[in-house]
C-alpha positions as CSV (number, residue, x, y, z in Angstrom):
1,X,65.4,150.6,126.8
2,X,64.1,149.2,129.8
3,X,66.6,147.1,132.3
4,X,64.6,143.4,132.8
5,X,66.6,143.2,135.7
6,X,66.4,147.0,137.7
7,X,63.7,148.1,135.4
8,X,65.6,151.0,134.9
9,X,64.8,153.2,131.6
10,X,68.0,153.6,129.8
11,X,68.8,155.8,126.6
12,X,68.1,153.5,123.7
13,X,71.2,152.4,122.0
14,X,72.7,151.8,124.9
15,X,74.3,148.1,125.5
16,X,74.8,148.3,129.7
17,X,72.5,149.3,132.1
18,X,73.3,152.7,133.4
19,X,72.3,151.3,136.8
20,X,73.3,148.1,137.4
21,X,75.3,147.3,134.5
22,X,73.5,144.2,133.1
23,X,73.8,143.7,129.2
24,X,71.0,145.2,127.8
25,X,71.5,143.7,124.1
26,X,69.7,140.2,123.7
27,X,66.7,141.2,125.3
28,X,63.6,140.4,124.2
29,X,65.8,138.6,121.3
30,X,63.4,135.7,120.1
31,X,65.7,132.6,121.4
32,X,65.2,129.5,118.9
33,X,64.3,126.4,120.3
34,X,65.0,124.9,116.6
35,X,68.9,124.5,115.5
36,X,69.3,123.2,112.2
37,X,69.8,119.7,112.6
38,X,72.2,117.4,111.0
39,X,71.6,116.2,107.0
40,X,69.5,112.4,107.1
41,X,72.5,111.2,104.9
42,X,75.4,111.8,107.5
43,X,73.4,109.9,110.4
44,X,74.3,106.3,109.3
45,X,78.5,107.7,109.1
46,X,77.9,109.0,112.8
47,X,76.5,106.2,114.1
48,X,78.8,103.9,113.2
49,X,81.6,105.2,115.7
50,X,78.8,106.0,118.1
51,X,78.0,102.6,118.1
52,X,82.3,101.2,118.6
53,X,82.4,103.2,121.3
54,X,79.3,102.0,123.1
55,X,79.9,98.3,122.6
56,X,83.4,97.8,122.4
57,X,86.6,98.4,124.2
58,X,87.5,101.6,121.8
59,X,84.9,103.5,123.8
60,X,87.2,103.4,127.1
61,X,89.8,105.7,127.3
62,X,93.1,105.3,125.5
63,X,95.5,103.9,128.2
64,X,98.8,104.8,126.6
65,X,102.2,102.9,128.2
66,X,104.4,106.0,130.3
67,X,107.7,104.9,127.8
68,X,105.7,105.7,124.6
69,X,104.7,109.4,125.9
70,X,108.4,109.9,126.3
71,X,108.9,108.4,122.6
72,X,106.3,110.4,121.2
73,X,108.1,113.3,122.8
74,X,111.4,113.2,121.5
75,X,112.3,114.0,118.0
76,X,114.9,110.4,116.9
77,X,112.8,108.6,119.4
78,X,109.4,110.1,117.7
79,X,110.9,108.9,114.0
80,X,110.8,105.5,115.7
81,X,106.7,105.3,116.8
82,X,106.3,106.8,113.1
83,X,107.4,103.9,111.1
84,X,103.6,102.8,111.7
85,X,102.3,106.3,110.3
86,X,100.3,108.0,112.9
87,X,100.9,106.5,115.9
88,X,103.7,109.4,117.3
89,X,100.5,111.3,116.9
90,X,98.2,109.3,118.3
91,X,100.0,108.3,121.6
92,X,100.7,112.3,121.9
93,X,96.8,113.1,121.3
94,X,97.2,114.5,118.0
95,X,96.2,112.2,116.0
96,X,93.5,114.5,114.1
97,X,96.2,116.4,112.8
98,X,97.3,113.8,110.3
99,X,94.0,111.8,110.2
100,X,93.7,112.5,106.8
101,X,97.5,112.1,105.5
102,X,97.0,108.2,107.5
103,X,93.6,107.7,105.5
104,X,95.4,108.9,102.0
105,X,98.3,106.4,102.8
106,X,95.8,103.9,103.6
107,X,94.4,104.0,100.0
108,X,97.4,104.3,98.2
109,X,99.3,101.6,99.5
110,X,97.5,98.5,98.8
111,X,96.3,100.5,95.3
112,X,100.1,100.4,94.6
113,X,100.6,96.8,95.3
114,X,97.5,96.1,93.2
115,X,99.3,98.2,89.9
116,X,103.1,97.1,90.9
117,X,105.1,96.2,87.7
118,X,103.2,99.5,86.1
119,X,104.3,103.3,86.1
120,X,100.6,103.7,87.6
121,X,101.6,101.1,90.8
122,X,105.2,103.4,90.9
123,X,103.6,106.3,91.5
124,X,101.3,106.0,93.8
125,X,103.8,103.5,95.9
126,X,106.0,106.6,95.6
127,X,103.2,109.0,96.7
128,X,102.4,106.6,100.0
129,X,106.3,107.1,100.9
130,X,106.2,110.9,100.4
131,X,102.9,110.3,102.8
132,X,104.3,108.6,105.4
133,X,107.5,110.8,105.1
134,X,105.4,113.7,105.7
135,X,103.4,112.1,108.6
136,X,107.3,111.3,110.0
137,X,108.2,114.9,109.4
138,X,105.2,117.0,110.9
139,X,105.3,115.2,114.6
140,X,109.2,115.0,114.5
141,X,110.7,117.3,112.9
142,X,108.4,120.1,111.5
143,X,108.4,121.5,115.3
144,X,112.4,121.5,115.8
145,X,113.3,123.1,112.7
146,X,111.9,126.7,111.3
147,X,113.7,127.5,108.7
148,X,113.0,126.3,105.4
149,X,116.2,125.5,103.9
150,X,116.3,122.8,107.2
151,X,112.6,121.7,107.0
152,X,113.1,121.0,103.1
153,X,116.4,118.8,103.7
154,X,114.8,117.5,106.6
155,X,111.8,116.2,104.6
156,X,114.5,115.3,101.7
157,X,116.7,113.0,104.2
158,X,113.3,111.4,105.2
159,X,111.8,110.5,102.0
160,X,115.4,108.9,101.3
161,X,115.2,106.7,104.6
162,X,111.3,105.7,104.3
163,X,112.6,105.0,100.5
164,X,115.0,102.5,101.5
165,X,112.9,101.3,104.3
166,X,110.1,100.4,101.7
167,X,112.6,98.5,99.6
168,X,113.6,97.0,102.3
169,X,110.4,95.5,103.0
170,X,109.6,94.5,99.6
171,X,112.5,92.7,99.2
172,X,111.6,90.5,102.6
173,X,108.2,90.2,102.2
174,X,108.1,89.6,98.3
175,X,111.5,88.5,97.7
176,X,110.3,85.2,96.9
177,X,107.8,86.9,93.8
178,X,109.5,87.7,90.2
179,X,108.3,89.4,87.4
180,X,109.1,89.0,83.7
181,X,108.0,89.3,80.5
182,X,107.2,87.1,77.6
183,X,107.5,86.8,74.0
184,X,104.9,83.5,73.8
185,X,101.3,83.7,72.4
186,X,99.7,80.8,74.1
187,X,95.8,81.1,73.4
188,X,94.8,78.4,76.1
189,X,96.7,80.1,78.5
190,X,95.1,83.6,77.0
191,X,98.8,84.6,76.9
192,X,99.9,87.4,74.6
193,X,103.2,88.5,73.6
194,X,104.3,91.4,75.8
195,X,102.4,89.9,78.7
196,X,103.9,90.8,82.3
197,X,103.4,87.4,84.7
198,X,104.2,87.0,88.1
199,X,106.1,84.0,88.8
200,X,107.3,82.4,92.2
201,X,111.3,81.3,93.1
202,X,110.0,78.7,95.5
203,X,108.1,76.1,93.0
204,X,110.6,76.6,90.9
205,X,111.9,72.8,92.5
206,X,111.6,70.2,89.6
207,X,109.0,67.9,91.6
208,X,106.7,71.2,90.9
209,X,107.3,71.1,87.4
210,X,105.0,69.9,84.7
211,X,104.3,70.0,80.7
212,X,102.9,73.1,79.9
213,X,103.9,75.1,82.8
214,X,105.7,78.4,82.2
215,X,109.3,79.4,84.0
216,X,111.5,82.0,84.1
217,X,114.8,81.0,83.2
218,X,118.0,82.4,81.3
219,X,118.3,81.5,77.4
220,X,122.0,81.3,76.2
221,X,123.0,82.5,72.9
222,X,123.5,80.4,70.5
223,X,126.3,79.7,67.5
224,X,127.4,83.8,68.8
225,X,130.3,83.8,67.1
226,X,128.8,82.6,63.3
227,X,125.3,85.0,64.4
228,X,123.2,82.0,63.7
229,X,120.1,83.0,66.1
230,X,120.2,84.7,69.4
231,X,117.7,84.3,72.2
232,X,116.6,87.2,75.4
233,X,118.0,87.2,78.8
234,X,115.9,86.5,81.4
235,X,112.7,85.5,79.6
236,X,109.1,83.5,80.7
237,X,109.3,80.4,78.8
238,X,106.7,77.2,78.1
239,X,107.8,73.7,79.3
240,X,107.2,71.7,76.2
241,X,109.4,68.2,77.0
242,X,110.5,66.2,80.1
243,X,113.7,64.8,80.9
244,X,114.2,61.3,79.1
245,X,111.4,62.2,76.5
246,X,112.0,62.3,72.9
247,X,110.9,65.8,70.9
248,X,110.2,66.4,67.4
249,X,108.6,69.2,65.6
250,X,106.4,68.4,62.7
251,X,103.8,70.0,60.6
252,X,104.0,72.7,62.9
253,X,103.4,71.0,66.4
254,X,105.5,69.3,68.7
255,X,105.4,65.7,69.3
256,X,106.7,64.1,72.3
257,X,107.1,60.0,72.1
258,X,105.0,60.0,69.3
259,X,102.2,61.9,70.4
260,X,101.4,65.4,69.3
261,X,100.9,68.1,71.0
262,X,97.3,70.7,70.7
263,X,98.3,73.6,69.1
264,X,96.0,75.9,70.9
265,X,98.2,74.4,74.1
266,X,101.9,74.3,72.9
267,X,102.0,76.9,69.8
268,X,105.2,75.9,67.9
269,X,107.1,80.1,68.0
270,X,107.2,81.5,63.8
271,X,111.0,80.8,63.9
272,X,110.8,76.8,64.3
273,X,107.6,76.6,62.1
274,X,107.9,75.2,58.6
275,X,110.9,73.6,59.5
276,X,110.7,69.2,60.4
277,X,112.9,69.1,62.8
278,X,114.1,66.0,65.7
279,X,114.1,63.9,67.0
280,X,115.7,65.2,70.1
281,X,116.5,63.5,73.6
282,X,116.0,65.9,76.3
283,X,118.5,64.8,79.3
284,X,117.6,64.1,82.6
285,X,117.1,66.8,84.9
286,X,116.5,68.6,81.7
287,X,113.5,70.3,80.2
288,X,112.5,71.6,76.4
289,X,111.0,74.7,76.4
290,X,108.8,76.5,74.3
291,X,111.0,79.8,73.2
292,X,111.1,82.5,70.8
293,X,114.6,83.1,69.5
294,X,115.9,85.4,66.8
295,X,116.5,83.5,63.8
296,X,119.9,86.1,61.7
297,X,119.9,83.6,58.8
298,X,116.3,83.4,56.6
299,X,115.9,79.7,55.0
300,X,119.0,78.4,57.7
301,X,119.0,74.6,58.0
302,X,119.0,74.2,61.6
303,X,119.8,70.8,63.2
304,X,118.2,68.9,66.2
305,X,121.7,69.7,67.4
306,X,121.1,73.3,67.1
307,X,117.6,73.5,68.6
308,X,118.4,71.5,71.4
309,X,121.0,73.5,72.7
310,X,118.8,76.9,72.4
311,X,115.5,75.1,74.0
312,X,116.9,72.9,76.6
313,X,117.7,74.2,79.8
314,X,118.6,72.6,83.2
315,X,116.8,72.5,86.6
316,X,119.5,74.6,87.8
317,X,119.1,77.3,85.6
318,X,115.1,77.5,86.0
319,X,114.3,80.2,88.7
320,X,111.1,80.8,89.4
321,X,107.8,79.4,88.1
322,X,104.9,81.4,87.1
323,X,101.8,81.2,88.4
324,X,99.5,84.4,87.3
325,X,98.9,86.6,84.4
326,X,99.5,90.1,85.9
327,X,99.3,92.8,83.2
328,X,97.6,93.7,81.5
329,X,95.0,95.0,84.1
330,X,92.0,92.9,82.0
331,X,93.5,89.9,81.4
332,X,94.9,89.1,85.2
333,X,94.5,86.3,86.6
334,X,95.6,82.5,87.5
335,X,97.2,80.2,85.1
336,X,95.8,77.3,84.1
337,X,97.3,74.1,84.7
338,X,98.0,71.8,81.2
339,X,98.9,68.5,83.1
């Protein structure tokens, strides 16, 4: 094999020149002038960052502040920078590491907050901790520990912090949202019993209040020690009556001062049907709701006396008013207003 560079004749086989040592191998090699290049589909996903960097400020480089380098390069301090997932990593330059753990979490949060109230929204909330704990764990912790029994309580200790941590921030940010269930069928409302609805605490103020709005309140029991009927706890209820307005329930509607009520609007619940019943003065400050109750006693005579006290409930003891149907999945959505 002839040396292209001493034109030396060398055994063939060999890889060096004998003479001058060049690297024989490679020559006369056809070099192509042809890569493969890139599938048309990903060129649109390339250019997109291509173009950030070129017309915005994300193209210059990164100028990271000289106390977050030391942050990002201790362990506790670390834990701090990763209570926004990735950025230990990113102020340290190694952000590609957890890229797609940050993407995942990305996803799964907001899908969590969409399915909350479900086992669905539960677990992928609880799969966006164990994410984030994870991201926590792999710039923090993951490089001071080796052994496995201290990696695994490591990573235990920090799903029990980012758990808390998450409650805690639940309970700030949607502290003022409740949910509850009901026991209504309200067809104008296209409320089913069962129905979750998401209710607020801060309309629950009686100038926010109107006929046929639905609250979340506590129902008491009733003639308890003769087991006449028995209501829920907490429970979603209908606001039927106002304070000073006179109720009565006849051929299976409700009238208030002498005008009766659409059917389709303010369903009279099985256990008050059949039954002429009123009239009854709901006090001021009061309210009549619509409520389903547990009736121990078929073919009972119950007095106005009776279903007054089981369906009217104070201002004080209304906490939060509902505003949207939330489960199930099909049916969500916002509530109707009556009057």
């Amino acid at each position: 094999m002839r040396c292209q560079r001493c034109q030396f004749e060398n055994m063939p086989g060999e890889s060096r020149c004998f003479k001058c040592g060049s690297v024989l191998s490679g020559q006369g090699v056809a070099v192509d002038v042809h890569p493969p290049r890139m599938d048309r589909w990903k060129g649109p996903f390339r250019a997109v960052p291509r173009w950030i960097r070129l017309r915005t400020r994300f193209g210059e480089r990164l100028r990271v502040p000289a106390f977050l380098r030391i942050m990002s390069g201790n362990a506790a301090l670390g834990l701090v920078l990763s209570l926004i997932p990735g950025l230990a990593q990113a102020v340290s330059g190694r952000f590609r590491e957890v890229r797609w753990f940050v993407f995942g979490w990305l996803l799964l949060l907001p899908a969590g907050i969409f399915f909350y109230g479900s086992g669905t929204g539960y677990l992928l909330l609880g799969i966006a901790v164990g994410l984030h704990g994870w991201i926590a764990f792999r710039h923090s912790l993951m490089k001071e520990h080796a052994e496995i029994g201290q990696r695994i309580f490591d990573f235990s200790m920090l799903l029990v912090v980012f758990g808390l941590l998450y409650f805690g921030v639940r309970s700030t940010l949607l502290g003022d949202f409740m949910f509850g269930y009901t026991n209504l069928t309200i067809p104008y409302q296209n409320i089913e019993s069962g129905d979750m609805l998401l209710a607020r605490r801060s309309l629950s103020g009686a100038e926010d209040l109107k006929r046929g709005g639905l609250v979340q309140s506590t129902l008491r029991m009733v003639g308890r020690g003769r087991r006449v009927f028995s209501g829920g706890a907490r429970t979603i209820v209908q606001i039927v009556g106002l304070g000073g307005e006179k109720i009565e329930i006849t051929d299976g509607a409700y009238v208030v001062d002498g005008r009766m009520l659409d059917g389709e609007q303010y369903p009279v619940p099985e256990w008050l049907k059949g039954r002429k019943i009123g009239p009854i003065v709901v006090d001021v400050n009061s309210y009549f709701v619509n409520a389903v109750y547990n009736v121990e006693g078929r073919g009972m005579q119950l007095t106005a006396e009776m279903v007054g006290q089981a369906c009217i409930v104070k201002s004080s003891e209304i906490e939060s008013k509902v505003i949207m149907r939330w489960f199930p999945l099909k049916r969500r959505g916002f509530l109707k207003e009556n009057e």
